[in-house]
N, C-alpha and C positions, 0 to 999 in steps of 0.2 A: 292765077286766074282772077281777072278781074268781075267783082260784082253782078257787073251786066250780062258779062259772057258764063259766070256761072249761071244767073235764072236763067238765059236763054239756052244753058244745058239741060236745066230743069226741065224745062214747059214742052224739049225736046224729046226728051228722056223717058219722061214721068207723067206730065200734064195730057200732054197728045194722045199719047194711045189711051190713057183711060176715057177720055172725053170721047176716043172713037170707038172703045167698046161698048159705052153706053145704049147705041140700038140692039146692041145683040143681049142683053140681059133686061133683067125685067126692073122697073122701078123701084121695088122692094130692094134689090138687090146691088142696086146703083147707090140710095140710100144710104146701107149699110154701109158698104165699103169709106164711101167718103167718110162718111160720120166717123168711122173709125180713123181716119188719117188727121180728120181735125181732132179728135178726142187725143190722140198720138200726140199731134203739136201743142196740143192745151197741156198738156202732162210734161212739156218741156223732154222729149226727147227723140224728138225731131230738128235734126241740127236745120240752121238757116244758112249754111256758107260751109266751104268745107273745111274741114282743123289742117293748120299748117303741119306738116312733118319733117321735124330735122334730120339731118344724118345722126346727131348724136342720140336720136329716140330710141332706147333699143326694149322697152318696157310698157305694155297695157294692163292696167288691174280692172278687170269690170265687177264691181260690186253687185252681184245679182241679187244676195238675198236683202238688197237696202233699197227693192222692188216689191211691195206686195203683191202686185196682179200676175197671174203666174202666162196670160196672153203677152202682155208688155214681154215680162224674161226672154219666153219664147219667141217672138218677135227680135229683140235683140238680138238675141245669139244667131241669129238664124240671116240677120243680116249683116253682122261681123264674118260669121262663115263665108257664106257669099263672096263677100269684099274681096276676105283673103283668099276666097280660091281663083275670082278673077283674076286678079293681081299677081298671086304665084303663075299663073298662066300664062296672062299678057307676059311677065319676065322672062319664062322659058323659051316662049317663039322669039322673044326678040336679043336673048342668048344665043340663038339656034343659027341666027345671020352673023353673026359676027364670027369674030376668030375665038378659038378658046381661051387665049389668054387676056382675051379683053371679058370672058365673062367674070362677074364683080357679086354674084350674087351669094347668099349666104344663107343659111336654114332657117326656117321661122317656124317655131315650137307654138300650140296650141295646149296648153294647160290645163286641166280641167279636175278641179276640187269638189270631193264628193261626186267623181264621177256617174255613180249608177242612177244619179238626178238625171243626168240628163242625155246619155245613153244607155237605158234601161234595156234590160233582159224580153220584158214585155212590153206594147207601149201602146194602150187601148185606144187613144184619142187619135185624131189625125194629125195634129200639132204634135205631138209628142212622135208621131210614126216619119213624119216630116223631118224633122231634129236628126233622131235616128239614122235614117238613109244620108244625109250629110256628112256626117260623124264616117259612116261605113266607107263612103267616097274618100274620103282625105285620107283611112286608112289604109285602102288598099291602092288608091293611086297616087297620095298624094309626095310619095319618094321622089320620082323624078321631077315634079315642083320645088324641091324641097319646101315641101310645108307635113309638118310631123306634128304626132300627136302626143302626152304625155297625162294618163290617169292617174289618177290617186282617189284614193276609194279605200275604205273599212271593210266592204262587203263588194269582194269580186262575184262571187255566184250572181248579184244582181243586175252584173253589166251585161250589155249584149255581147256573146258568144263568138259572133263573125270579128266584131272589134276587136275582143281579146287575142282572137287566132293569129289576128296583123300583127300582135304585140312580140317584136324580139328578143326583147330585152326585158326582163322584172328585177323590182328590188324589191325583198323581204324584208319591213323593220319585225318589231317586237309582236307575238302571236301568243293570245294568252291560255291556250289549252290543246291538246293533241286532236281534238276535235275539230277546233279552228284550224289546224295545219292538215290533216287530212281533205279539208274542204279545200284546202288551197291548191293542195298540191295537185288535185284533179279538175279544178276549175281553171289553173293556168299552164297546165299538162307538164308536170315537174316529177312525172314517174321514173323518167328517167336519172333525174339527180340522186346523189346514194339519202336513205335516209337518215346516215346519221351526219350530213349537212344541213341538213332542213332542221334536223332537230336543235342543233344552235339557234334557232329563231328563238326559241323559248325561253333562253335566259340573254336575250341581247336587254340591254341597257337603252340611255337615251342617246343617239347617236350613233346605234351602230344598223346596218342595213346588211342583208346577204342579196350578192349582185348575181345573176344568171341568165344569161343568153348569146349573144354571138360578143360582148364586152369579156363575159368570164363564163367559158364554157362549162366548166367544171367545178362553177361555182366560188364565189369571192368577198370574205368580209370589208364591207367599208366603214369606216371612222371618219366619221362628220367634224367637222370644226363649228366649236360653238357659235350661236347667231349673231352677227352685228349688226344686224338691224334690228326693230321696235316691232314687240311681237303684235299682230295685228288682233287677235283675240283675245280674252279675257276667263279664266273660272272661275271659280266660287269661291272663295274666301276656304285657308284652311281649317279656322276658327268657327268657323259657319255650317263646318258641318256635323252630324253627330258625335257625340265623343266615344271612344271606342270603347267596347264590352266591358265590365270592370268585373271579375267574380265577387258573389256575395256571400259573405263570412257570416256565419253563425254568431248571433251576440249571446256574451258570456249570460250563465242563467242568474238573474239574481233571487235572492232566500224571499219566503214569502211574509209576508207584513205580519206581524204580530196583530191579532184582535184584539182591539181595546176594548176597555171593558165595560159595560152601561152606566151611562152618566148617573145617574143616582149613588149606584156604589161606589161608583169612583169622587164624588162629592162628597160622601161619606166616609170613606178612607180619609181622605184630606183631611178630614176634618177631625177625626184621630188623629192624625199627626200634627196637626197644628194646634189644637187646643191643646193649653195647661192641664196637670192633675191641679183638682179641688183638694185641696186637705177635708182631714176629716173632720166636724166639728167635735170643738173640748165640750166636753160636760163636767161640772165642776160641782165638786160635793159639799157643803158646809161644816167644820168642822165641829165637832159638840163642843160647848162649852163646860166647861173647869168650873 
């Protein structure tokens, strides 16, 4: 698409209707919104032209938390979902004319780290109830697009419930108490699996997963192959952190100090011992004379 015939997508698209809803809203309201769309492009993340995509692209990483304003995140995501659910659409109908062996299309996985950010359980704002309801869509419709979803999340109790329900497939890593696995097990309805499957969660290592649902009915450990890629986060230093408990030994009693003795005496002493004995003096008698 050339330059020209993209903005005159734009100005088609996007520019026009807002410029013709403007009578029907109020000034205040006309305001806002733009101000927001230029504050969007001032913040650099409002493309000018659309990104080229190759056959050979088969990866997006969107960086959300290297976004402070959590409106922007929202806004993001919210028009990536979009994108792809138009585009899983448009490819279905235009699947649906052809013969089947010329359809070429393939599944596209939506990823989503730290799930219960951003399909939460509860979701008080309307941005957040917004998000939510998109998330709900792709799950429950969005198979025959092929576009699928995949959570990962510390804390399933906090995702929302309907979303979970779509979920066919779970993998269990490492769970680090009978309390955590009890939460699990009822939060992603695993009553049915024996318990003493679930209870290997407890002592998995790094790299191992238990797989359950229509992949491994009856439940299936996986063994990861180590990463060859460049881990993208970082922890704390091992050195940096506290050092571990050491017990404390009683120290040996030692004997208690001898009192010395008042300087006077003890001057005195000395001074017995270092001084000489005097002789006694001679007295000398004259002898009588003859």
């Amino acid at each position: 698409m050339t330059p020209g015939r993209l903005r005159d997508t734009l100005v088609s698209r996007v520019v026009e209707p807002a410029l013709a809803a403007l009578p029907y809203v109020s000034e205040a309201t006309g305001r806002f919104y733009f101000g927001k769309a230029r504050e969007y492009r001032t913040a650099g993340i409002l493309a000018t032209s659309k990104p080229e995509v190759t056959a050979s692209q088969r990866l997006d990483v969107i960086d959300l938390p290297s976004l402070s304003d959590r409106d922007i995140r929202s806004l993001i995501v919210n028009a990536l979902l979009a994108e792809e659910w138009s585009r899983a659409r448009a490819a279905w109908m235009q699947a649906l004319e052809a013969p089947t062996g010329e359809d070429t299309r393939v599944p596209t996985f939506i990823v989503l780290e730290e799930a219960h950010n951003l399909v939460p359980a509860e979701a008080p704002s309307q941005r957040e109830h917004t998000l939510r309801e998109q998330f709900r869509t792709i799950a429950a419709e969005g198979r025959k697009y092929g576009l699928f979803l995949i959570l990962v999340t510390q804390r399933p109790d906090k995702i929302d419930p309907l979303v979970v329900s779509e979920c066919e497939n779970k993998a269990l890593l490492r769970l680090d108490s009978e309390a955590v696995l009890d939460v699990t097990r009822r939060v992603l309805g695993l009553e049915a699996i024996a318990p003493r499957t679930l209870d290997r969660c407890l002592d998995f290592g790094i790299g191992r997963a238990l797989l359950i649902g229509r992949w491994a009915p009856e439940g299936q450990v996986l063994y990861a192959a180590a990463r060859r890629t460049v881990e993208g986060g970082r922890n704390l230093r091992p050195e940096h952190w506290a050092t571990p408990h050491q017990p404390i030994r009683a120290a040996p009693k030692r004997a208690a100090p001898k009192r010395a003795a008042p300087k006077r005496a003890a001057l005195k002493v000395a001074a017995l011992k270092v001084a000489p004995k005097r002789a006694a003096p001679r007295t000398s008698t004259p002898k009588p004379s003859r």
